[in-house]
C-alpha positions as a Markdown table, in Angstrom:
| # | Residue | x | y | z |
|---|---|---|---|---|
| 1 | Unk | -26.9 | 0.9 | -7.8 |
| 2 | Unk | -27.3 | -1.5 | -4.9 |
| 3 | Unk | -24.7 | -2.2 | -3.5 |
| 4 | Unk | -25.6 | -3.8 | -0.3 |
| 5 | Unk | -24.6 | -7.3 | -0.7 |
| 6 | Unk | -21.0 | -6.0 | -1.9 |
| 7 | Unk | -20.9 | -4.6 | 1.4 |
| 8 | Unk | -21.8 | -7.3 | 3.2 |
| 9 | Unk | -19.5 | -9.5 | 1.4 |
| 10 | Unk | -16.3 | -7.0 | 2.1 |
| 11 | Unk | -17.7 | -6.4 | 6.3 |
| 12 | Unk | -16.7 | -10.0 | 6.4 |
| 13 | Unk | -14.1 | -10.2 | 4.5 |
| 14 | Unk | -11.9 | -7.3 | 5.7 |
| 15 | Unk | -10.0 | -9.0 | 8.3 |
| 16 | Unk | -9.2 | -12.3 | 6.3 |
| 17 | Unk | -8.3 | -10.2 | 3.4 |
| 18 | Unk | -5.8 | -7.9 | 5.2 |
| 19 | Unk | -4.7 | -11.4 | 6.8 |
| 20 | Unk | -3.9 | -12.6 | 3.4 |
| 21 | Unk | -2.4 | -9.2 | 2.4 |
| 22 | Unk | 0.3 | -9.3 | 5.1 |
| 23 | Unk | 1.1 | -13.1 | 4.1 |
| 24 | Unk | 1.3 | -11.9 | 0.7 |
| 25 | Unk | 4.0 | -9.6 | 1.4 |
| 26 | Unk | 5.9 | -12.1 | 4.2 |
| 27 | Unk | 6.7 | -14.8 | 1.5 |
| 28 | Unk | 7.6 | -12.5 | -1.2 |
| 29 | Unk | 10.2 | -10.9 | 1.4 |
| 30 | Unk | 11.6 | -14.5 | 2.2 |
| 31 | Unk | 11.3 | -15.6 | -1.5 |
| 32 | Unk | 13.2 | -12.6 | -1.9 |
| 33 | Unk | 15.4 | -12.3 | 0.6 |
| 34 | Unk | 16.6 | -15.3 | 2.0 |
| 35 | Unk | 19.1 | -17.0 | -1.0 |
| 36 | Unk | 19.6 | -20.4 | 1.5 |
| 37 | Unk | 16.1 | -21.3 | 1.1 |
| 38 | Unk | 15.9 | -25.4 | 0.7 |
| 39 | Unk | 14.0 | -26.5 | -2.3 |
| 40 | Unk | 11.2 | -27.8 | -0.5 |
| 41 | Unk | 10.9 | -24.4 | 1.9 |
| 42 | Unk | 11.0 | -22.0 | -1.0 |
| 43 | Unk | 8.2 | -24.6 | -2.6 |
| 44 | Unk | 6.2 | -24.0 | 0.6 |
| 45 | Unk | 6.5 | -20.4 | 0.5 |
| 46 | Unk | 5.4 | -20.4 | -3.2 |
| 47 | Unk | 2.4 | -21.5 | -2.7 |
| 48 | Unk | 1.5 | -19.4 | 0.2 |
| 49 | Unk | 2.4 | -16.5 | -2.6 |
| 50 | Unk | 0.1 | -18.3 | -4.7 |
| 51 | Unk | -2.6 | -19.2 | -2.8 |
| 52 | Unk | -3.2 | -15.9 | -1.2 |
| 53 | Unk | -3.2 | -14.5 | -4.5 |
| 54 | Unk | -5.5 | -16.3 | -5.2 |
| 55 | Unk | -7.9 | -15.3 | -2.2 |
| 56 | Unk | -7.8 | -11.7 | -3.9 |
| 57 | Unk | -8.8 | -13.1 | -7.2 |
| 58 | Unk | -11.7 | -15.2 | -5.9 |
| 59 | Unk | -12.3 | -12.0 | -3.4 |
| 60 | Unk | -12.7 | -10.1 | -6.7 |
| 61 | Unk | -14.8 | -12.4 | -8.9 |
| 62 | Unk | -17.1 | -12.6 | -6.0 |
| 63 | Unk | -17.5 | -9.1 | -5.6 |
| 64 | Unk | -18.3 | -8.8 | -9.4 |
| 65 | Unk | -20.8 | -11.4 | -9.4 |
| 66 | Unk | -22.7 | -9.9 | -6.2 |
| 67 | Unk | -22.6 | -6.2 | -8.7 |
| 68 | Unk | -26.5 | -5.9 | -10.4 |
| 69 | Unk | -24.0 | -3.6 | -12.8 |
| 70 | Unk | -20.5 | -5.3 | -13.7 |
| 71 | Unk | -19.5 | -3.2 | -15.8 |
| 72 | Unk | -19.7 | -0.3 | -13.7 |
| 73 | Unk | -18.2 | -1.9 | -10.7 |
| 74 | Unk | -14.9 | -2.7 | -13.2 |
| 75 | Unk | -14.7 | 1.1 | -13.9 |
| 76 | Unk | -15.4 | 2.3 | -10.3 |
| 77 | Unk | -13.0 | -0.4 | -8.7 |
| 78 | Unk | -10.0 | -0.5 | -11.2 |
| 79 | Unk | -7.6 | -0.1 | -7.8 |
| 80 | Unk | -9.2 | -3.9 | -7.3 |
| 81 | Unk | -8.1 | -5.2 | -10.4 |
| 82 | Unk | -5.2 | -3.2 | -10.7 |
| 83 | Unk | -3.1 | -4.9 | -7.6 |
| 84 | Unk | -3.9 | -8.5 | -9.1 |
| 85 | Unk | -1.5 | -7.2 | -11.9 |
| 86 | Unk | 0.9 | -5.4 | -10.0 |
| 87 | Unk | 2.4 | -7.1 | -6.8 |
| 88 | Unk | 4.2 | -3.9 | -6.2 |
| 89 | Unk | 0.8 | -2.4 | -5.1 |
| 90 | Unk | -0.5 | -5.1 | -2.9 |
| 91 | Unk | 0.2 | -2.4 | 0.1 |
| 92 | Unk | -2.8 | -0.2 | -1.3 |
| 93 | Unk | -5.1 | -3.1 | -0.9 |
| 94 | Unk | -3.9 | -3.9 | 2.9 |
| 95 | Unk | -4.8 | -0.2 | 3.7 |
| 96 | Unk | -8.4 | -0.8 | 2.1 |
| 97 | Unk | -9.0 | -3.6 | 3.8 |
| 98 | Unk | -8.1 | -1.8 | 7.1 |
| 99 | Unk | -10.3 | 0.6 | 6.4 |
| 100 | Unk | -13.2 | -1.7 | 5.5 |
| 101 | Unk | -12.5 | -3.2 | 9.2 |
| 102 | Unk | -12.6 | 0.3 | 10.8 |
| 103 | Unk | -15.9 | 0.9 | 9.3 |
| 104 | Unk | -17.2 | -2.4 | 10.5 |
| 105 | Unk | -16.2 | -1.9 | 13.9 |
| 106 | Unk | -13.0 | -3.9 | 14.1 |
| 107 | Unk | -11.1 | -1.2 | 14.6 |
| 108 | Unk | -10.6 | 2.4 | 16.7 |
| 109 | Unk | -12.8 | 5.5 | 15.8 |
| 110 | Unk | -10.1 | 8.1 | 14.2 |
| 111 | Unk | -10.5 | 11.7 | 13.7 |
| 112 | Unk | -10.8 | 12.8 | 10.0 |
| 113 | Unk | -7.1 | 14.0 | 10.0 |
| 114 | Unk | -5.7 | 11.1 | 12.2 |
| 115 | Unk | -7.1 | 8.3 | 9.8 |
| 116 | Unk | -5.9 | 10.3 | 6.3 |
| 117 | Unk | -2.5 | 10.6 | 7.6 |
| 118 | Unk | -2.3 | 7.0 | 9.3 |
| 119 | Unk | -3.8 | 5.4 | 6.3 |
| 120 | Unk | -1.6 | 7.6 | 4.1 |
| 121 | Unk | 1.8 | 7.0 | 6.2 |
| 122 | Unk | 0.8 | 3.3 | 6.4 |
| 123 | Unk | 1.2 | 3.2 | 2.8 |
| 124 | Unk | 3.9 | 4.9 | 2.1 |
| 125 | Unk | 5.6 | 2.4 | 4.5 |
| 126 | Unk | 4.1 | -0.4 | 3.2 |
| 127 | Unk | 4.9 | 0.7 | -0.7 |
| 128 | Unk | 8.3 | 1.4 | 0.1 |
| 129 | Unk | 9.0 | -2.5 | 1.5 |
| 130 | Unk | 7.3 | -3.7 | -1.0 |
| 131 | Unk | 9.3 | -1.0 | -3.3 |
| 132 | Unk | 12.4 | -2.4 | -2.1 |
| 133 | Unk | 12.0 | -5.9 | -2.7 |
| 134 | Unk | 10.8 | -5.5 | -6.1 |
| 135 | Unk | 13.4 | -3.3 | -7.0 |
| 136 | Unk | 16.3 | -5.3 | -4.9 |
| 137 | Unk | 14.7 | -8.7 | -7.2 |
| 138 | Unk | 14.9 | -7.0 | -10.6 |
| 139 | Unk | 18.3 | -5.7 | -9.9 |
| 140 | Unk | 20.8 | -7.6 | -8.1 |
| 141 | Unk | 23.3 | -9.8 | -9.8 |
| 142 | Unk | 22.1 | -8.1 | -12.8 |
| 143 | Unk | 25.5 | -7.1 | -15.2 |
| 144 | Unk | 26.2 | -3.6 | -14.6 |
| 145 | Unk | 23.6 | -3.0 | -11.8 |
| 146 | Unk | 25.0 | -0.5 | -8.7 |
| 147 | Unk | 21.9 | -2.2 | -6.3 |
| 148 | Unk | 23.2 | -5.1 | -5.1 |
| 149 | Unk | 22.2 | -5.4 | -1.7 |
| 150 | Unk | 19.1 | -4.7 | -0.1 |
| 151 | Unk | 20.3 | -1.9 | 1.8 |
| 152 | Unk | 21.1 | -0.2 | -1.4 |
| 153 | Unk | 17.1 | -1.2 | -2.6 |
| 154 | Unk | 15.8 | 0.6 | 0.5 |
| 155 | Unk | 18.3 | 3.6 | 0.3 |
| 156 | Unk | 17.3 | 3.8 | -3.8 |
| 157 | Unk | 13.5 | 3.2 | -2.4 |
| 158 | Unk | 14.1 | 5.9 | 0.3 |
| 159 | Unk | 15.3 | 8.5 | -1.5 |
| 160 | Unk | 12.4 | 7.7 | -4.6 |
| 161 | Unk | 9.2 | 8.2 | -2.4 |
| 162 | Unk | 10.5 | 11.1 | -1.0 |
| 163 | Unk | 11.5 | 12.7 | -4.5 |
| 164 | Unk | 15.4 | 13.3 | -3.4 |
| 165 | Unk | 17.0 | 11.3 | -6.3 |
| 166 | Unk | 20.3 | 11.2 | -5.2 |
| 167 | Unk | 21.1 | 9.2 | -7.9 |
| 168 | Unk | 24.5 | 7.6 | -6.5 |
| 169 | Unk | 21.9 | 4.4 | -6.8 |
| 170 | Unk | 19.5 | 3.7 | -9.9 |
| 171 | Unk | 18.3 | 1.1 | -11.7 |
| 172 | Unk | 19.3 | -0.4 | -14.9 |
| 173 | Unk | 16.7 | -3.1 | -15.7 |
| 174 | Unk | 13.4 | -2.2 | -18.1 |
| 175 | Unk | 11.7 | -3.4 | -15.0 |
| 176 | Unk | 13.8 | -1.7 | -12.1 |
| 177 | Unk | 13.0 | 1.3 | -13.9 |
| 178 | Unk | 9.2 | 1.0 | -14.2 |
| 179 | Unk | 9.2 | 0.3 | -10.4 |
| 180 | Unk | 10.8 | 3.7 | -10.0 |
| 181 | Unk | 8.4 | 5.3 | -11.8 |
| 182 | Unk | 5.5 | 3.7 | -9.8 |
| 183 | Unk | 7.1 | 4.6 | -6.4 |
| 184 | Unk | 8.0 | 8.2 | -7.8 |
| 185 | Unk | 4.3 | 8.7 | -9.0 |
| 186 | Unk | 2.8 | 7.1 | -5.5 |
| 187 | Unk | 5.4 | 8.6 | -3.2 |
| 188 | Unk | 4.6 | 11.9 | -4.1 |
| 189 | Unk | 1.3 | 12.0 | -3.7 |
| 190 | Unk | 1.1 | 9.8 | -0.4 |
| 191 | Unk | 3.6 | 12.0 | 1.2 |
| 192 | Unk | 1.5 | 15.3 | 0.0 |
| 193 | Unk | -1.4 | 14.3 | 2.0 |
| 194 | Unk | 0.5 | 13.3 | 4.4 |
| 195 | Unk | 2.4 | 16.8 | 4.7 |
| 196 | Unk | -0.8 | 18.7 | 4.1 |
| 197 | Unk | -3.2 | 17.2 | 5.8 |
| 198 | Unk | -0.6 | 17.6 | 9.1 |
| 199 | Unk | -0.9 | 21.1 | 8.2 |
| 200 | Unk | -4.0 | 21.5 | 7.7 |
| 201 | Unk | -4.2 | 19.9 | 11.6 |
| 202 | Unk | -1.9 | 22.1 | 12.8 |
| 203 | Unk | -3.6 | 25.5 | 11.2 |
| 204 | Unk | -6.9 | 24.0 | 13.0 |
| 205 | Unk | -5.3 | 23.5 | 16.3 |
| 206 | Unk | -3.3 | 26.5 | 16.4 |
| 207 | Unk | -7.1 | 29.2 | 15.1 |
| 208 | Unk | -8.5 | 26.7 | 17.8 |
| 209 | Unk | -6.2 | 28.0 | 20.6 |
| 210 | Unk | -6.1 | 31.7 | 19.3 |
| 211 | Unk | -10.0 | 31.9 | 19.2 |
| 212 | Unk | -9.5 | 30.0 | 23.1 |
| 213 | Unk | -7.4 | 32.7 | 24.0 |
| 214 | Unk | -9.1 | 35.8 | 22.4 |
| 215 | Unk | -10.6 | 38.0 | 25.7 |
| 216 | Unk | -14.6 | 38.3 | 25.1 |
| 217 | Unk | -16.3 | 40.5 | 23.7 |
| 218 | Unk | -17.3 | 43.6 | 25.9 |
| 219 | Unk | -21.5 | 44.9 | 25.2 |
């Protein structure tokens, strides 16, 4: 399949896109978080919700159109249409379209290792603010909830992605709990390649110095 114009299209995209992305998440976290919001400010930052999600939508349908085969470029990019539905991943399209711009030259050139765990950390990060919003939303002021600030969302959040479960914080919502079953799922394997592909660095570096190190070999 050709999919040259498709990559065109996404080259000059990527930086507007991961623009949009970081918007995306700003006015959720003030929608979110700040309760004194006037009327015509939280109206403002609606729209700038709106609007940007709207730039992914049109980013999408564009994409699509430019696809000679549209029904494979539904099946190979589901992540694409996945994080229209689900706000909670909007983090996994700001690390795409970071690395879209590193391939186009907007950014740094990364070793292998470097990029998987920067991209992977970056995530994880990312996920677990947007984690915590979601989850602080659903849950506060609901009756019987135990999250009621948004230091207990991060702690809940925290201790989620990293699989430690505490569990002196949980959610009680249909919805709260969903969320901890998407950061659960994501956390564990974001932080796995984060954890092994460290590893994998360090068994490199440390053959590396050993083979550095090793006196030569006598005729």
């Amino acid at each position: 399949m050709d999919d040259r114009r498709i990559r065109e299209w996404e080259r000059r995209t990527s930086v507007p896109l991961m623009t949009a992305s970081m918007l995306f998440l700003a006015a959720y976290a003030v929608l979110v978080l700040d309760h004194d919001l006037s009327p015509d400010a939280r109206d403002s930052w609606w729209t700038v919700l709106g609007v940007t999600w709207a730039v992914f939508g049109v980013d999408y349908l564009v994409r699509l159109a430019l696809s000679p085969r549209r029904l494979r470029f539904v099946v190979t990019r589901w992540l694409d249409l996945l994080v229209l539905v689900l706000p909670l991943l909007r983090p996994l399209r700001v690390v795409q379209t970071y690395t879209r711009a590193q391939r186009s030259g907007h950014g740094g050139r990364l070793a292998l290792e470097a990029q998987v765990m920067a991209y992977a950390g970056l995530t994880t990060l990312l996920l677990g603010f947007a984690g915590s919003l979601a989850v602080y939303h659903v849950e506060h002021g609901r009756t019987g909830a135990n999250i009621r600030t948004y230091g207990d969302a991060v702690w809940y959040t925290c201790s989620t992605l990293t699989a430690v479960g505490y569990g002196d914080v949980f959610p009680v919502t249909a919805r709260g709990r969903l969320i901890g079953v998407g950061l659960m799922v994501t956390g564990l394997g974001l932080l796995g390649s984060v954890v092994g592909t460290f590893s994998s660095w360090l068994v490199g570096r440390f053959r590396e110095i050993s083979e550095a190190e090793r006196p030569p070999e006598r005729d």
